[in-house]
N, C-alpha and C positions, 0 to 999 in steps of 0.2 A: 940169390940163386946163381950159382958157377958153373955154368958149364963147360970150365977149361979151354972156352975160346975168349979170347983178347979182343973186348965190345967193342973196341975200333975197326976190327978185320970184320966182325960179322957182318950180313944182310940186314939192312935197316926192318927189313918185315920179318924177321927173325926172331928181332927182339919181343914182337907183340907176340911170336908163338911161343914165348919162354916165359912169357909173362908180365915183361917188363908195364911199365906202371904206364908210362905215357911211349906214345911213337915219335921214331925218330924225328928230329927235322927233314931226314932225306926221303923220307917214306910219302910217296904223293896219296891227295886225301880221299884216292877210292880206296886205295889200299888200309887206310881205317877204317874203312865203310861205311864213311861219312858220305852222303850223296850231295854231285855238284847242284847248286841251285839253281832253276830255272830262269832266263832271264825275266826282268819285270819289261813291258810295256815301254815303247823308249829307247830302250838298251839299243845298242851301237851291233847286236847281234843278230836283231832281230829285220835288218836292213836287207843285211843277202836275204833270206827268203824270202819276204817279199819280190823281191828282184827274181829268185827264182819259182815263184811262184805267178808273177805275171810271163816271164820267159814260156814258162809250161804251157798256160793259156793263150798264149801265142801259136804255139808250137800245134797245139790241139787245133786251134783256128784252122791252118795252116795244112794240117792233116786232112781235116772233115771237106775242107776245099780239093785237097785231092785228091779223095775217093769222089767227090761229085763229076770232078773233072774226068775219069778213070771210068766213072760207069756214064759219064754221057759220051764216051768218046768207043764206047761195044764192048768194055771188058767187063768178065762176066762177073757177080759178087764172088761169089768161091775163089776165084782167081786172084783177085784184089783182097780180098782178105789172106791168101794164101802167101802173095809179094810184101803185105806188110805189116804180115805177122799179128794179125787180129781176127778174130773169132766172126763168123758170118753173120752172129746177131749184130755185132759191133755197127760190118757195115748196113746192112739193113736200118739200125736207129739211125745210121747218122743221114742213109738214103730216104729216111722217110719211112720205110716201110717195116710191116711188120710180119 
């Protein structure tokens, strides 16, 4: 197949919409539509999240302490869920109540 462009000037994902047999070497391999593989169990990838995965659960600790702090010190729920951006059932669960 010609289509009067010079295969070294065109787009590596070009080729696969002209037909070409196999993709380029320059062509990354979402762009065949080959999907990246998950990592297994192990993997050197799956370190950060855990890492951010306990940071989070920190973070949540850390929150729920200051809505307690917040509502034992006279502010009202509506208010405190309105400073930090959470829904009044939020504080409510986390005050105990329902």
């Amino acid at each position: 197949m010609d289509d009067g462009m010079d295969a070294s000037l065109r787009p590596a994902d070009l080729d696969l919409a002209l037909g070409s047999a196999t993709p380029s070497a320059k062509t990354p391999p979402t762009a065949r539509g080959s999907v990246n593989p998950k990592p297994h169990p192990g993997d050197h990838e799956e370190v950060p999240v855990i890492e951010k995965l306990r940071a989070y659960g920190e973070q949540m600790a850390r929150r729920n302490d200051l809505i307690r702090e917040a509502d034992a010190g006279g502010i009202e729920e509506a208010r405190i869920a309105r400073l930090m951006g959470h829904s009044r059932t939020t504080i409510r669960t986390v005050l105990g109540r329902r």
